[in-house]
C-alpha positions in Angstrom: 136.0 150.7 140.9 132.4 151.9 141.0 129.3 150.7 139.6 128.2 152.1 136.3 124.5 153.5 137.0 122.4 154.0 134.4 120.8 157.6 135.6 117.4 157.2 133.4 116.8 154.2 134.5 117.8 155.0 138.7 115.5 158.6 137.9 112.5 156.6 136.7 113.0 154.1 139.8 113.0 156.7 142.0 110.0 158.1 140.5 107.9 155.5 140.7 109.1 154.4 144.0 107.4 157.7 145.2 104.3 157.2 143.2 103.7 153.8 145.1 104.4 155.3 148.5 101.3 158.3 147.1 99.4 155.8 146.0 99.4 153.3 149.0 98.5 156.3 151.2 95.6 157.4 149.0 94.8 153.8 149.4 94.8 153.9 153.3 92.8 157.6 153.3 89.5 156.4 150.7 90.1 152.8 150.1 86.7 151.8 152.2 85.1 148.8 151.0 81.8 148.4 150.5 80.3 147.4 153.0 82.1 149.5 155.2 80.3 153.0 153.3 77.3 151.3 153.7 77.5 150.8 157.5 78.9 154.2 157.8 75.8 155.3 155.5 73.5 153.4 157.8 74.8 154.7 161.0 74.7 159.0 160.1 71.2 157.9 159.0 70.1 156.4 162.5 71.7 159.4 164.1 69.5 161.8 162.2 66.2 160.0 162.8 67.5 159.6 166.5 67.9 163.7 166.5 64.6 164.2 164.6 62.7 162.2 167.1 63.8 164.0 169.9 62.9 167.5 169.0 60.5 168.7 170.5 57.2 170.5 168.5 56.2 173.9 168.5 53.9 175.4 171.0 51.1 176.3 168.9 
């Protein structure tokens, strides 16, 4: 003979078995520590003041 299976209770498993599988690949898209924004920060900056010092002036 089969199991008895509470449906609820297998619905809600389910449910939340798909909320952990969204939630660890939210975590894996914007989970960035730290330090990791800041050298990310750091670096776009350095690329600007990299660009900005290589354009040239205007002929005047």
């Amino acid at each position: 003979m089969s199991k008895v299976v509470n449906l609820t209770r297998a619905r809600k498993a389910r449910a939340r078995a798909a909320e952990s599988a969204g939630a660890a690949e939210n975590r894996v898209r914007h989970g960035r520590t730290k330090a990791e924004r800041a050298q990310a920060s750091a670096e776009a900056a350095g690329a600007a003041a990299r660009l900005d010092g290589h354009k040239r002036e205007p002929e005047s």
